[in-house]
Each structure stands twice: as C-alpha cells, then as structure tokens.
C-alpha positions as CSV (number, residue, x, y, z in Angstrom):
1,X,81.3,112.3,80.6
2,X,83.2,115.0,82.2
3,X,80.6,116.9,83.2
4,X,78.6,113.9,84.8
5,X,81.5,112.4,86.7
6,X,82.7,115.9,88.3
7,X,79.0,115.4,90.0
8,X,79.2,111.8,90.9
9,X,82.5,113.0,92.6
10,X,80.6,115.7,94.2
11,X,78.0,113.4,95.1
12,X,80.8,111.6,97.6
13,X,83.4,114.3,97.9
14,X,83.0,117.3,100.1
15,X,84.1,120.9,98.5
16,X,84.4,119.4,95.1
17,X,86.4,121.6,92.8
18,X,84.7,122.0,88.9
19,X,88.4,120.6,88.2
20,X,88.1,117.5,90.3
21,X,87.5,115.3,87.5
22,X,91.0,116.4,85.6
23,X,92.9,115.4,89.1
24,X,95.9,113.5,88.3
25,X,94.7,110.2,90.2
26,X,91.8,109.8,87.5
27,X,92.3,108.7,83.6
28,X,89.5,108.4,81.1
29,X,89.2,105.3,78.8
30,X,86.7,103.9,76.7
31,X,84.4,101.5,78.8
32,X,81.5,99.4,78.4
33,X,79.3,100.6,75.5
34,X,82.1,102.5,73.8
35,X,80.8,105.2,76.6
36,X,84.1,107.3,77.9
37,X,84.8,107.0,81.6
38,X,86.4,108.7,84.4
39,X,88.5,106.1,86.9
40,X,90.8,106.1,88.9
41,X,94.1,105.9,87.4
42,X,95.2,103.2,89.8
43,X,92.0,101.0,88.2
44,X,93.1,101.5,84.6
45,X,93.7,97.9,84.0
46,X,90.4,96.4,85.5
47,X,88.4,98.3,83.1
48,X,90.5,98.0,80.4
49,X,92.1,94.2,80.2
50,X,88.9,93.6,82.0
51,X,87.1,93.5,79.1
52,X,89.5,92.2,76.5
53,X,88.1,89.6,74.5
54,X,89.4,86.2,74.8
55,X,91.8,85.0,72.0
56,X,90.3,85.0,68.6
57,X,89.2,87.9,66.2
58,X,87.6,90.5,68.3
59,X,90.8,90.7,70.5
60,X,93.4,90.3,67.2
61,X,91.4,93.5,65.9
62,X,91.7,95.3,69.5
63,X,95.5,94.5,69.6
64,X,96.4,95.4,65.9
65,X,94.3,98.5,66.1
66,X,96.5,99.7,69.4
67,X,100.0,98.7,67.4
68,X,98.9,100.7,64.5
69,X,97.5,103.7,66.9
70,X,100.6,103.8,69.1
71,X,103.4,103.5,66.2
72,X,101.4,106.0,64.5
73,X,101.7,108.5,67.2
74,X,105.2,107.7,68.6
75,X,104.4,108.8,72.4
76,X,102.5,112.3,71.1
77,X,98.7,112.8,71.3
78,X,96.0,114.4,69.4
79,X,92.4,115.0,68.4
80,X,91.1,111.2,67.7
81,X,89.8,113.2,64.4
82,X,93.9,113.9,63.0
83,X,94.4,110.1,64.1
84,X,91.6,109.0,62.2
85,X,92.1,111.0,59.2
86,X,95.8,110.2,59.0
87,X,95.1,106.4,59.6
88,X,92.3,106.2,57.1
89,X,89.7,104.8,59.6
90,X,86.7,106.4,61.1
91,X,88.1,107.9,64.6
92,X,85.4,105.3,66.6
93,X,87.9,102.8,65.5
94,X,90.5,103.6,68.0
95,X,87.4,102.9,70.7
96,X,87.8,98.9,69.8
97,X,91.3,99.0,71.2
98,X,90.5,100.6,74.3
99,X,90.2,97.2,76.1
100,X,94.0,96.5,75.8
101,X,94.5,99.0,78.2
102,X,97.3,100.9,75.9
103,X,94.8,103.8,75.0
104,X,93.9,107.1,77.1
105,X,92.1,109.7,76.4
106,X,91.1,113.3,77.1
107,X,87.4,114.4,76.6
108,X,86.2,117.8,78.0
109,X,82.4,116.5,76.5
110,X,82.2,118.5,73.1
111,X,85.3,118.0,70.5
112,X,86.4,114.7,69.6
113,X,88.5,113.3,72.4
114,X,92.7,113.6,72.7
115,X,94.0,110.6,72.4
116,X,97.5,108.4,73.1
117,X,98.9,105.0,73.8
118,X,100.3,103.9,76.8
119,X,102.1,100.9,77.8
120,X,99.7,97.8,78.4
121,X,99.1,97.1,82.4
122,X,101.0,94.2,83.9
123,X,98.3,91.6,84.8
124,X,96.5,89.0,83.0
125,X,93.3,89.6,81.7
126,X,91.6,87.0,83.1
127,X,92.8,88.3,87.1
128,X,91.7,92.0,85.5
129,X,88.4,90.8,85.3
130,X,87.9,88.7,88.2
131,X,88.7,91.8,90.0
132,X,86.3,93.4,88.1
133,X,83.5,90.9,89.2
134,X,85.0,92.0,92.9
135,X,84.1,95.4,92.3
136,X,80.9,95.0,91.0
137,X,79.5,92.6,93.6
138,X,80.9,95.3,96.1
139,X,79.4,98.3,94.4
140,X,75.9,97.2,92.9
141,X,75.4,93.6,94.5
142,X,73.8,91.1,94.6
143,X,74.2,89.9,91.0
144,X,74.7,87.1,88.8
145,X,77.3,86.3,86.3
146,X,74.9,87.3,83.4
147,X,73.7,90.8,85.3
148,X,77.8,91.4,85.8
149,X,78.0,90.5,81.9
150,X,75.6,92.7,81.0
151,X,77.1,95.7,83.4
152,X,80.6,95.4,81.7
153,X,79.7,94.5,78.1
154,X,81.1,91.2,77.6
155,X,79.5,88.0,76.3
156,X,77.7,85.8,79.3
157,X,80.5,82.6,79.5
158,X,83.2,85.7,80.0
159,X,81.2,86.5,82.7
160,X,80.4,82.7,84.4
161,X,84.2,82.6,83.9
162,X,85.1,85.6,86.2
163,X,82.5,84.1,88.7
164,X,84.4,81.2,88.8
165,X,87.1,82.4,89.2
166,X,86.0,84.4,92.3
167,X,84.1,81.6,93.7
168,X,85.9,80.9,97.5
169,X,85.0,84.6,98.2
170,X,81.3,84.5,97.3
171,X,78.2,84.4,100.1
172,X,75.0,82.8,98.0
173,X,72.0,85.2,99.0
174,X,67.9,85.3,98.0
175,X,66.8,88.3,96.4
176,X,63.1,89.7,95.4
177,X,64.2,89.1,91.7
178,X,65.9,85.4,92.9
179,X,69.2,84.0,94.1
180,X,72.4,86.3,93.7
181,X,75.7,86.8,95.1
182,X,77.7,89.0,97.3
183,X,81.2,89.0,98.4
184,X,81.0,87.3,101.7
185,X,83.3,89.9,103.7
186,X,80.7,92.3,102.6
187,X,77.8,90.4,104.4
188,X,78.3,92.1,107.6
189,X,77.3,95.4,106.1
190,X,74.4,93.7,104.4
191,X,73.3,92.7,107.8
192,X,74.2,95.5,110.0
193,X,72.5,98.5,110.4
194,X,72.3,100.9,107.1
195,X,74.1,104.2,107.6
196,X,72.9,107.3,108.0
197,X,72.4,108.8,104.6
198,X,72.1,112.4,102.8
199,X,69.4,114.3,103.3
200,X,69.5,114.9,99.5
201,X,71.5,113.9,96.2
202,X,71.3,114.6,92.7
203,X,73.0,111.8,90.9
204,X,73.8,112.4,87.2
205,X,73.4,110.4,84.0
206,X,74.9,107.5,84.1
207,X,76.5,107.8,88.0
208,X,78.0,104.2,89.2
209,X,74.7,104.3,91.8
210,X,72.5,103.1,89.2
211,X,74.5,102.2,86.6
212,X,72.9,98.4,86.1
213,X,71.5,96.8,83.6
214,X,68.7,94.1,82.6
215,X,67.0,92.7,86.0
216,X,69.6,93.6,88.5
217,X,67.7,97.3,88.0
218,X,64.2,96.1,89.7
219,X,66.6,95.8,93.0
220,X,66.8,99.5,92.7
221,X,63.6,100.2,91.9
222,X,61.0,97.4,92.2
223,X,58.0,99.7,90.5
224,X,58.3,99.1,86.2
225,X,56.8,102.2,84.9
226,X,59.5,104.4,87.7
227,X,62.0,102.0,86.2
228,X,60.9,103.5,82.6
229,X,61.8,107.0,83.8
230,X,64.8,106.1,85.1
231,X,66.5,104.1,82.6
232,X,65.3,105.8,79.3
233,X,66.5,104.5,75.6
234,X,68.1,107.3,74.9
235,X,70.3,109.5,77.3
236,X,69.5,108.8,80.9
237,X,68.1,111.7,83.3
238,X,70.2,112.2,86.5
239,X,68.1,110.7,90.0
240,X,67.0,112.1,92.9
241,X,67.7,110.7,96.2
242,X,66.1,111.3,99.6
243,X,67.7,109.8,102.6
244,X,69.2,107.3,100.3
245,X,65.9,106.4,98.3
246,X,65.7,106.9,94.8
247,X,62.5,109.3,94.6
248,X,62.7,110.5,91.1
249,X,64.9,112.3,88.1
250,X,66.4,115.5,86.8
251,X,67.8,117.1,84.1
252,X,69.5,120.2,83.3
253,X,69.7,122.7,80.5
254,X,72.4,125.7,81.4
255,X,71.2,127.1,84.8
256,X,67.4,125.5,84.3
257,X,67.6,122.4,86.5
258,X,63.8,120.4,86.4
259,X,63.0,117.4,89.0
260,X,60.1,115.1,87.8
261,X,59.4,113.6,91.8
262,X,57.7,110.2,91.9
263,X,55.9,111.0,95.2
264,X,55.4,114.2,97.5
265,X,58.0,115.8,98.7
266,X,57.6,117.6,102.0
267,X,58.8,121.5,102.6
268,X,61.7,120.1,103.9
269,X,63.1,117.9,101.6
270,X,62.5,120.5,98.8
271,X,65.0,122.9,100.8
272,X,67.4,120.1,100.8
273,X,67.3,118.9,97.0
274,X,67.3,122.4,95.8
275,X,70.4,123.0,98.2
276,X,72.5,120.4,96.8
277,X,71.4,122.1,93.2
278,X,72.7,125.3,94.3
279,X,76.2,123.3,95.5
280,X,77.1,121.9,92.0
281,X,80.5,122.8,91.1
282,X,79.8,123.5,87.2
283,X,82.2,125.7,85.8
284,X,80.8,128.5,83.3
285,X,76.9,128.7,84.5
286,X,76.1,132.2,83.9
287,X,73.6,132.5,86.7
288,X,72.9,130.4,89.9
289,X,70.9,127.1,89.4
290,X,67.3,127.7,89.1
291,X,64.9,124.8,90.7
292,X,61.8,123.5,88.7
293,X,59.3,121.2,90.4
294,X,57.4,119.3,88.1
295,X,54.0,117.8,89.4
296,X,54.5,113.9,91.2
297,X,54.1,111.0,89.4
C-alpha cells in the first residue's frame, strides 16, 4: 500500500520525500494475492505477464475482463467503483485482469482505487516470468521453484517451468532448511564479506525484505514462535532491524508507534530505532512519532 511502500523506499533511499512513492518511475498494479503494489514502472511487465496464467480458462477470463475494462473506458480512468457499477461486476473483478499487464491503477490506501488500461508489454509471458524467478533468487534467495511459486502466486509446474527456464544461470547451494538455488553471479556476494549494515530499520507490512512465504521464511528467522509474530494471519506488523538482524516488530496507530523486541535492546540501539521513527516521511501526522517499548519476548 502506499503508505507501506513510501517506507520501504525510505528504508533504502536517503531524504525520502512523503511523495516518493507517486514518482513517475513507479506504477501500482495488482500483484500476488490481489494485494496492490508499488514497482518500478520499468518492471511493469514482470509482475504483470509474469503471472499470467498459461492458456486455458483462468487466462481467457484475465484477457476478456481487460477487453471489456479497456473498451469500456476508451483511454479515461476512474474510481474501480463507477467501472464496476457501470460494467455490472463487483469492482474486484477488474483485479483478475491485472496479470495481462493492460491495467494500472492509483490507490492513495482508503477509496477504491483509479483505474485504466494500458497497452499490454512487449514480451512473452513465459521470458516475464523467468525474469521474475531472476529477481527473486536475487532478492530473497536461496529458493526453490515451489518457494518462488508460492512468493508470486502461481501454481507450482508454472514455477518448475521458470526454473527451467533459468537453469544455465543457477549455482545449487545447501541450506539449514535443505538444498536451494542462487543465481550463480550472485555467489560472490554470498561468499564475500557481508556489508556494513544500518544501525536501525523499521521495515513496514509487507516490505520486499521479508516478503516470503511457506519455508523459505525459517531462512529469515529460524526460531517458530518469532516466526508467528512476524508473519501473522491477518495484516502483518512492520520488523525491526538491528545491524541487519531482524530483532522484532512494530506497528503504528497515527503518531503512537509500539516495538514488541524479541531480545534486549541496549541504550544504544534504542536511540537508533527511535531515530529512524522520528525520520519517517508520513505526510499528515499531527505530532511527532511517539516511541513505545513493549517488554522482550
């Protein structure tokens, strides 16, 4: 959501703007879950074609859907809501074309999203998602075919098939949680010497980070009840990272900002998590971010 991806880019960006999300070089789309998503504009197509179904019902239903969507609006855009009423279908319909890559959208986190049809990206689904694969394996590897299923929301021999697909430019490796992949020109920074990280972070719901799913998760954090807190079944709190080491979660309510820490945190470390708190760029706070330490886990 808007919100949580002007913090993941504050996470990596220096001076972060509370419009940074709304730059030009970033579109939302409908992504994995139905969930919207902010990417980069440039990347449209992996996340879209990506994850369009292979021939056969589900993508005849994603293709008719955008036909109808985009000769319905005729290059104008508006509240999925007025599309949805006009059409006759309920406005989550419009999310099942989403994977054709023809649909945008604008959501500022309360109304129902803006939507409009653009033209469909020029590559083939099947190189769309391979690509996809890349950037998972380079982002949250090692994983498997079925963990990168699972991560995009598409059926597991969709997921084999990217692998395949990707195969010459794979390194095998052992995990704690069993054998995995990585791309192999990213094994020298597996091997090297780990960078120097922040002294503190406050990732939000659902940042990239920790955005994985089924078993790939205990590579993150080995310990299952942390895992628990981490990963709820309903909306994820935001974690907490120390020198790069996932040490607990947050959440906010307005200016009310509450950390739940898994171990103790020194005097130190305190000054630098509440630091970063007092550095978000969220537009409309009516006082400055107030810090809440609940007692470690």
């Amino acid at each position: 959501m808007p919100r949580a991806a002007l913090l993941s880019i504050h996470a990596r960006v220096a001076d972060a703007q509370p419009t940074a999300w709304e730059d030009p070089a970033f579109v939302q789309v409908w992504g994995p879950r139905f969930s919207a998503y902010v990417v980069p504009a440039e990347d449209v197509a992996l996340f879209t074609l990506g994850r369009l179904p292979d021939p056969g019902r589900a993508r005849t239903v994603a293709e008719e859907t955008a036909d109808r969507l985009d000769a319905f609006l005729a290059g104008r855009s508006m509240s999925a809501n007025e599309a949805g009423h006009a059409l006759g279908v309920h406005p989550n319909t419009f999310r099942y074309a989403a994977p054709t890559g023809r649909v945008l959208i604008r959501w500022d986190g309360a109304n129902r999203p803006r939507i409009w049809t653009v033209p469909a990206p020029k590559i083939d689904p099947l190189d769309a998602r391979a690509e996809l694969a890349r950037r998972y394996l380079h982002v949250l590897g090692p994983g498997t075919p079925e963990t990168f299923a699972e991560w995009a929301g598409i059926k597991p021999p969709r997921g084999r098939a990217a692998f395949e697909a990707i195969g010459s430019s794979l390194t095998a490796v052992a995990t704690p949680i069993g054998e995995g992949w990585i791309l192999a020109e990213d094994e020298a920074s597996f091997r090297g010497p780990s960078r120097p990280s922040a002294p503190a972070r406050l990732l939000p719901s659902g940042d990239a980070y920790y955005l994985l799913q089924g078993s790939a998760r205990e590579l993150l954090v080995p310990q299952a009840d942390r895992r628990s807190a981490l990963w709820t079944s309903r909306v994820w709190p935001g974690a907490v990272l120390i020198d790069g080491e996932v040490v607990g979660v947050w959440r906010r309510a307005n200016a009310d900002l509450t950390i739940q820490p898994w171990r103790r945190v020194s005097a130190a470390e305190r000054v630098a998590v509440e630091a970063e708190a007092a550095a978000f760029p969220l537009p409309g706070l009516e006082s400055s971010i107030q810090v809440r330490w609940e007692q470690s886990a």
